[in-house]
C-alpha positions as CSV (number, residue, x, y, z in Angstrom):
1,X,-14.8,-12.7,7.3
2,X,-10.9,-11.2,7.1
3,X,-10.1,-10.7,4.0
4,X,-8.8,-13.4,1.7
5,X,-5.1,-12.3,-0.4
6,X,-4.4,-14.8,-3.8
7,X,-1.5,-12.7,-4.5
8,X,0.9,-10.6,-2.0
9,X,4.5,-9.3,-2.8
10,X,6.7,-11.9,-2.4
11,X,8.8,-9.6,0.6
12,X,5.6,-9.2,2.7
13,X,5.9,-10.4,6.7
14,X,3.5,-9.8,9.1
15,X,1.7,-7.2,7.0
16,X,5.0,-4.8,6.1
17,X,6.8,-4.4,3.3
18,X,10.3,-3.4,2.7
19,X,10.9,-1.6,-0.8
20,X,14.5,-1.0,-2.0
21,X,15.4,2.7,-2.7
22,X,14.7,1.8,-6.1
23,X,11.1,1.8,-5.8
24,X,8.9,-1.1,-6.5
25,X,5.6,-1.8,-7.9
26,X,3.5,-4.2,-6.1
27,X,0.2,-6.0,-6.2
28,X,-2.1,-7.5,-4.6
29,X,-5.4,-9.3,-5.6
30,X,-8.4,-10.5,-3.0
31,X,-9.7,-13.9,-3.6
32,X,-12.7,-13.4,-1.4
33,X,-14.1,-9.8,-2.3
34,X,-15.0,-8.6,-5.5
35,X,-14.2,-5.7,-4.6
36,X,-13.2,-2.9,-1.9
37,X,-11.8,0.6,-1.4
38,X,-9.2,2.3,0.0
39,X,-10.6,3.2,3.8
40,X,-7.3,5.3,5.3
41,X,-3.9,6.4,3.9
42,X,-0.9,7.0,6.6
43,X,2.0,8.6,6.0
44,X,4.9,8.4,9.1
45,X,1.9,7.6,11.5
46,X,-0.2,10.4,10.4
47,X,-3.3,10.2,8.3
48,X,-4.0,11.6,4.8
49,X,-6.5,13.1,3.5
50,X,-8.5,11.1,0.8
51,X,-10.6,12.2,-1.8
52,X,-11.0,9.1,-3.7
53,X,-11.7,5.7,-2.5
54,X,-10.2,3.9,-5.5
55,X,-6.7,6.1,-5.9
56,X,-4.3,7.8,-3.6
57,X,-1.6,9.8,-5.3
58,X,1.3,10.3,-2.3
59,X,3.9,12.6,-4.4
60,X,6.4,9.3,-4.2
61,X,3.8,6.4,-4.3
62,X,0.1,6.0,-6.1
63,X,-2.3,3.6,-4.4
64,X,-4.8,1.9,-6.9
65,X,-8.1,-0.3,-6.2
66,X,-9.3,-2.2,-9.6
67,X,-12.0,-4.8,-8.7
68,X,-10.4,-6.9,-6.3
69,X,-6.8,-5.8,-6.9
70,X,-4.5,-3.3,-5.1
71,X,-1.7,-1.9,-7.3
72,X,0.8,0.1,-5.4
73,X,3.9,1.9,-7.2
74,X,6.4,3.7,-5.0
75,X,9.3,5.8,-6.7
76,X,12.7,5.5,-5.7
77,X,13.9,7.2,-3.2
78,X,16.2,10.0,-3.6
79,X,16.4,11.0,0.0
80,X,19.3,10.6,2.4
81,X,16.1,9.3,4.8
82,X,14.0,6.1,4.9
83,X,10.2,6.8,4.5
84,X,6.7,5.0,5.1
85,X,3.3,4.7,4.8
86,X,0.5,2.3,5.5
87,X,-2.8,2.2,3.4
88,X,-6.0,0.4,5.6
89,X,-8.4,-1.1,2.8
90,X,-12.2,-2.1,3.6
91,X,-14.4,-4.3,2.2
92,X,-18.0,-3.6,3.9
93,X,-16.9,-4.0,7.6
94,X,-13.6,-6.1,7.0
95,X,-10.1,-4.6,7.3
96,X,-6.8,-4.9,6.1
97,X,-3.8,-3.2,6.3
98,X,-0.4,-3.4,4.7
99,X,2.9,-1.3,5.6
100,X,5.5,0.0,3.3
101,X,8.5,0.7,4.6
102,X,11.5,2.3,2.1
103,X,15.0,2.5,2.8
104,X,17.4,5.7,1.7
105,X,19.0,6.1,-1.0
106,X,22.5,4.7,-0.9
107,X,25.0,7.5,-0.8
């Protein structure tokens, strides 16, 4: 059974986000798990290492599992250059997978 979302950010197509320079803090809450973890962090295509299942600290984002909810803060962006990552959650042997994608800072 795919995983079931009650509540996604409003912005969210097709499984990606786009997040203003300014940052953004986002959640997201499973109606059909009680809970899950966080199965794969990817930063520009290339995977992370994890050490925790329930947090991921990125430097300019931190990736939280609570129960069934999936907070997600991402700084703002300071950079002349748009960045991304993409954090797989699993819930036994379901998948899901969202995209952030965050644009430069305006010069």
């Amino acid at each position: 059974i795919s995983m079931k979302w009650s509540t996604v950010p409003s912005g969210l197509k097709n499984g990606e986000l786009e997040v203003k320079a300014e940052g953004e803090n986002c959640l997201f809450a499973c109606k059909n798990y009680n809970s899950f973890w966080i199965a794969s962090v990817k930063e520009e295509g290339k995977f992370k290492e994890t050490t925790s299942h329930k947090e991921f600290e990125g430097g300019w984002y931190l990736v939280k599992v609570e129960n069934n909810k999936l907070k997600v803060i991402i700084n703002s962006n300071e950079t002349n250059a748009s960045r991304s990552f993409t954090i797989c959650v699993e819930a036994g042997n379901t998948f899901d997978e969202f995209k952030f994608v965050q644009d430069a800072a305006r010069q």
